[in-house]
N, C-alpha and C positions, 0 to 999 in steps of 0.2 A: 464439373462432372454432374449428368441428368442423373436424377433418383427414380427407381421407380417405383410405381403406385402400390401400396401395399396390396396382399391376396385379396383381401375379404375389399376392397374397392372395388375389384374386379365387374363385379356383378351388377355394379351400378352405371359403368360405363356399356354402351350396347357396341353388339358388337357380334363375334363368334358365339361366346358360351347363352347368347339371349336364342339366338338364332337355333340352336341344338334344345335348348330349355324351355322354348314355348309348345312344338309339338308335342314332349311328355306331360306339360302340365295340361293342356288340351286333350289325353287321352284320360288321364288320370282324374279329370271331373265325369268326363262319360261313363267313369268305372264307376263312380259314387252314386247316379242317377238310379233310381230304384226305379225299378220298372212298374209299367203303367198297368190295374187290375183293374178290370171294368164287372161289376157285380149286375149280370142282367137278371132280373126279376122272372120269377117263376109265370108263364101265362095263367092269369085267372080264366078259368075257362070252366065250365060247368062238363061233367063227364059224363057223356053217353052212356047209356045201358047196353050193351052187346051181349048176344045170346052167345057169340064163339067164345068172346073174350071169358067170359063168366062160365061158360062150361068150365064142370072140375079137373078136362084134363085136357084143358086148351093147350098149353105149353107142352103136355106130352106127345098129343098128337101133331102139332106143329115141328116137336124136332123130328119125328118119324116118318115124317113126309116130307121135312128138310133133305134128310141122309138116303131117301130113297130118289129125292131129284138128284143131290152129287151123285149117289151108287151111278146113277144112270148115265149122266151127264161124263163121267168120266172115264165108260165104255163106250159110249158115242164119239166121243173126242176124237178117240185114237184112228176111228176107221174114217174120220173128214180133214186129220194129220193138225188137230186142236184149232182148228177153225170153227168157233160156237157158231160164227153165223150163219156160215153153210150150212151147217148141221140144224140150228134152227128151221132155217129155212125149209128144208128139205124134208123137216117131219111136217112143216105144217102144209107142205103140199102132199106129202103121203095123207096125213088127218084129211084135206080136204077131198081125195079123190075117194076115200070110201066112208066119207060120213052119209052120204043118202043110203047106205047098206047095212052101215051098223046101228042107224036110226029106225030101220024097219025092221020088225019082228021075222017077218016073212026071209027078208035079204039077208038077216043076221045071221038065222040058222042055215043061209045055202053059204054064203062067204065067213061067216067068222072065224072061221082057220085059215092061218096062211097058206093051206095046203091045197086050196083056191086063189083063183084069179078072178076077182072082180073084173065082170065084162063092159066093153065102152058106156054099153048104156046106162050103165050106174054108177059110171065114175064119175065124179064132178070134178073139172076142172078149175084150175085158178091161175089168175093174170098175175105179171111183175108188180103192174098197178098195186092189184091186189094183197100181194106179199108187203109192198113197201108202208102202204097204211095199217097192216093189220099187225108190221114189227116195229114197225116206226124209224125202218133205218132209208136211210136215203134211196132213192132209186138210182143210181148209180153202183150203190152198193148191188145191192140187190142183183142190178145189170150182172156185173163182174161173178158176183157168187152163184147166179143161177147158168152163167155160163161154165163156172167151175164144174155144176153139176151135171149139167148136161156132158162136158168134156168126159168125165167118169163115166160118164153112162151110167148115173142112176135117175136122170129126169128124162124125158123127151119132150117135144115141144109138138104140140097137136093144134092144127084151127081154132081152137078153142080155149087153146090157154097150155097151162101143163101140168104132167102129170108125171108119177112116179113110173120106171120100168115096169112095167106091169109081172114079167117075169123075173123080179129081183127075188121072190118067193123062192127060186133054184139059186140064185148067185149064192156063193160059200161065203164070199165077205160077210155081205148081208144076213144070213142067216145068223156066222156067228155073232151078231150083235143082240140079234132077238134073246140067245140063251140065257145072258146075264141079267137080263129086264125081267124075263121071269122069276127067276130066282131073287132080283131084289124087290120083286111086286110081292111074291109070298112071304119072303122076307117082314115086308111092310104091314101085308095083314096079321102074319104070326104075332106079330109084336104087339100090335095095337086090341086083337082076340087077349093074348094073354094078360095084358096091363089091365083089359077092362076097358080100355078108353070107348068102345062102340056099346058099352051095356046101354040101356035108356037110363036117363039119370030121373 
C-alpha cells in the first residue's frame, strides 16, 4: 500500500499550489515597495522688483478684474452656444474694425456709441492670417470658426479682410450681450473706487 506525502511536504514538491502561490507573493512585494519621492530644490533665482507685483493692492485688483473677465466671458458664451474661440475671435475682429475711431479723439466722439455705425472708411479690416497669429490657434481653426461666423451673420467678408455686421448695433441678440458688460464694467470700477485700490499710493 503507497503512503502519501504528508501536508506540510506539499509545498516543497512543485506543482499546482507553487503555481497559485507565486502570483500573490509577486503582488505582495509590489505592495511593500514604498513609493519613489523626488525632493526638487527651490530655484535660486534672484527676484525682480515689480511695480504691479509690489503695489499694495495688486492681488485685489487682479481678482476684480479676474471676475469681471469670467462675469463677461460667460455672457458671451451663451450667445456663440460656449464656443470661446468663436467668440474670441469675433471680438477681436469687432476691436479691430473700430480701433482707428476709438484711437482718435475726433472719431471717438462721432462713433463711441453704439448707436452709431462706424463708416467703411474707418473701419480697419483684419485677415484669417491675421486672427490665427494674433490668437495663436491654428489656421484651420480659425478657417472653420470664422466661417461659423459669417454663417451667423455677424462677420462679413469684404476685399479687404473682415469685418464685424456693421449693423449688429440693431440685432436684439447682439445688443443683449452689450447690457451685461456694462453692468459688470461698473461693477469693476465700483469695486476697485471703493476698496481704494486706484487711490495714488
Amino acid at each position: 500500500m503507497t503512503r502519501s506525502p504528508p501536508r506540510h511536504a506539499l509545498s516543497a514538491v512543485p506543482g499546482k499550489a507553487d503555481r497559485v502561490d507565486a502570483p500573490t507573493e509577486r503582488i505582495a512585494r509590489k505592495r511593500k515597495r514604498a513609493p519613489i519621492v523626488q525632493d526638487y530644490p527651490e530655484p535660486d533665482l534672484p527676484e525682480p522688483p515689480s511695480a504691479a507685483r509690489d503695489h499694495p493692492y495688486s492681488r485685489l485688483i487682479a481678482h476684480f478684474v479676474t471676475e469681471f473677465i469670467l462675469r463677461s466671458a460667460e455672457g458671451v458664451s451663451e450667445v456663440f452656444e460656449h464656443d470661446y474661440e468663436a467668440a474670441i475671435l469675433f471680438l477681436m475682429i469687432s476691436n479691430r474694425n473700430s480701433e482707428k475711431a476709438m484711437n482718435d479723439p475726433k472719431l471717438r466722439e462721432l462713433y463711441g456709441s453704439y448707436r452709431a455705425t462706424i463708416p467703411p472708411e474707418h473701419a480697419l479690416l483684419i485677415s484669417r492670417m491675421a486672427l490665427a497669429r494674433a490668437t495663436g490657434l491654428p489656421r484651420e481653426t480659425v478657417r472653420r470658426k470664422v466661417a461659423k461666423l459669417i454663417d451667423k451673420g455677424w462677420v462679413i467678408e469684404l476685399p479687404g479682410g473682415l469685418r464685424a455686421r456693421p449693423d449688429l448695433n440693431r440685432h436684439s441678440e447682439y445688443v443683449r450681450t452689450l447690457e451685461p458688460q456694462a453692468q459688470n464694467l461698473r461693477r469693476l470700477f465700483a469695486m476697485l473706487l471703493t476698496s481704494g485700490a486706484l487711490n495714488p499710493v
